[in-house]
N, C-alpha and C positions, 0 to 999 in steps of 0.2 A: 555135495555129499554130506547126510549126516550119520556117524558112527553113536553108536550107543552104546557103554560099558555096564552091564547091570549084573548085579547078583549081591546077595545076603553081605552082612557086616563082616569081614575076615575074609572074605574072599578072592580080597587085593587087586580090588579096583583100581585103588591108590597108585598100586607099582604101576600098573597097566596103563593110569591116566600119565604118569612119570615118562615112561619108558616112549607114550606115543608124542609125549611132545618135544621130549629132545628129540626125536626120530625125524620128527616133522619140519624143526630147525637144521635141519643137515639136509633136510630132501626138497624141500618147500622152497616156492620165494614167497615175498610177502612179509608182513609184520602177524604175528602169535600173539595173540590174544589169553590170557586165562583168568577165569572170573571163577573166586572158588567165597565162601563163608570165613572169615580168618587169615592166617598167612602161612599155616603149614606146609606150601609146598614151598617156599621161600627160596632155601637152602636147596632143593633136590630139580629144581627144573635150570634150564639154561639162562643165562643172564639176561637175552637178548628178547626173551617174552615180557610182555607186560603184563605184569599181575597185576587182579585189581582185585581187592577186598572191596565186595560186595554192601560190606554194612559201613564200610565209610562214606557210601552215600546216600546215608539215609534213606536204604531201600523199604518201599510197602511191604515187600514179601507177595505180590499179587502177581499172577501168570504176565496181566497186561504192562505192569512194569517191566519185569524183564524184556520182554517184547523192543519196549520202548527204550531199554538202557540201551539192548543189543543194535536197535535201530541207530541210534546215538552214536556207537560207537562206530559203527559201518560210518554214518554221516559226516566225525568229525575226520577218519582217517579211509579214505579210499583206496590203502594198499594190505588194509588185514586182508589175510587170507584164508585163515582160519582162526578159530572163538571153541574154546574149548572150557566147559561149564561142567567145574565141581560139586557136586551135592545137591544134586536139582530138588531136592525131600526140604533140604533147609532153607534152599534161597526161595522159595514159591510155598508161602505157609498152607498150610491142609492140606498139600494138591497129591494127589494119586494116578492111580496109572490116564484116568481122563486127562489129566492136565500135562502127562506127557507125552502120550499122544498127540495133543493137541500142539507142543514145542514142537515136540518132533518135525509134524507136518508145517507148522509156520517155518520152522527152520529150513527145510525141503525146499520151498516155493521160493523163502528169502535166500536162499543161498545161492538157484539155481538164477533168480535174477540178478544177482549181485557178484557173482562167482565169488562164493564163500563158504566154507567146509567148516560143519559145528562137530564136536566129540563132544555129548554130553552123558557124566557119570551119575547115574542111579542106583539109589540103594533099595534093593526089592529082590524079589527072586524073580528067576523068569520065566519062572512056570506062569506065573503072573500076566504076563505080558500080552497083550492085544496082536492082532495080525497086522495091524496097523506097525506096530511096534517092532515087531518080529524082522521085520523088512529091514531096518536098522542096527538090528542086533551082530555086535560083532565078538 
């Protein structure tokens, strides 16, 4: 399953990104994943997820790294169950609605063979949004 959180700056993606991954730790089995830019969810998400700042491993910022991080991380730990990705604007530099799209459906395909569940938070409106995309939006 991929869930998608999108809409404008202030719109409170943040709570919504908060709110669905302690939710998911109480309802989930599996290890929690959260890849965001920084550490500001730090304090506000549940202990038991692994955070991972994105820039301390000297990410490209390139669609196909992520790719390859998220691969990575499926790879070294076979019990995540869900990967939940803050600020997709800043971790993939240029990228727009193509290049979410494009996560999106990689995500779909990886997820559905690997049984793994992505939330990724977009900053965008969603008027914006592709049909592609749409499908995802929750």
């Amino acid at each position: 399953m991929v869930k998608i959180i999108m809409g404008l700056k202030g719109s409170g993606k943040t709570k919504r990104l908060i709110h669905d991954i302690n939710t998911a730790v109480k309802n989930e089995t599996g290890s929690m994943v959260c890849i965001e830019k920084g550490t500001k969810l730090r304090y506000d998400i549940d202990m038991h997820v692994r955070l991972i700042d994105y820039q301390e491993y000297k990410a490209e910022g390139t669609l196909a790294f992520l790719k390859g991080f998220v691969s990575g991380l499926h790879a070294g730990n076979f019990d995540i169950s869900h990967i939940f990705i803050d600020s997709f604007y800043k971790q993939v530099d240029g990228a727009g609605m193509a290049e979410v799209e494009d996560f999106a459906l990689w995500c779909d395909k990886f997820g559905k063979a690997n049984d793994l569940d992505f939330t990724l938070v977009v900053s965008d409106d969603p008027a914006n949004a592709t049909d592609a995309i749409r499908q995802y939006l929750q």
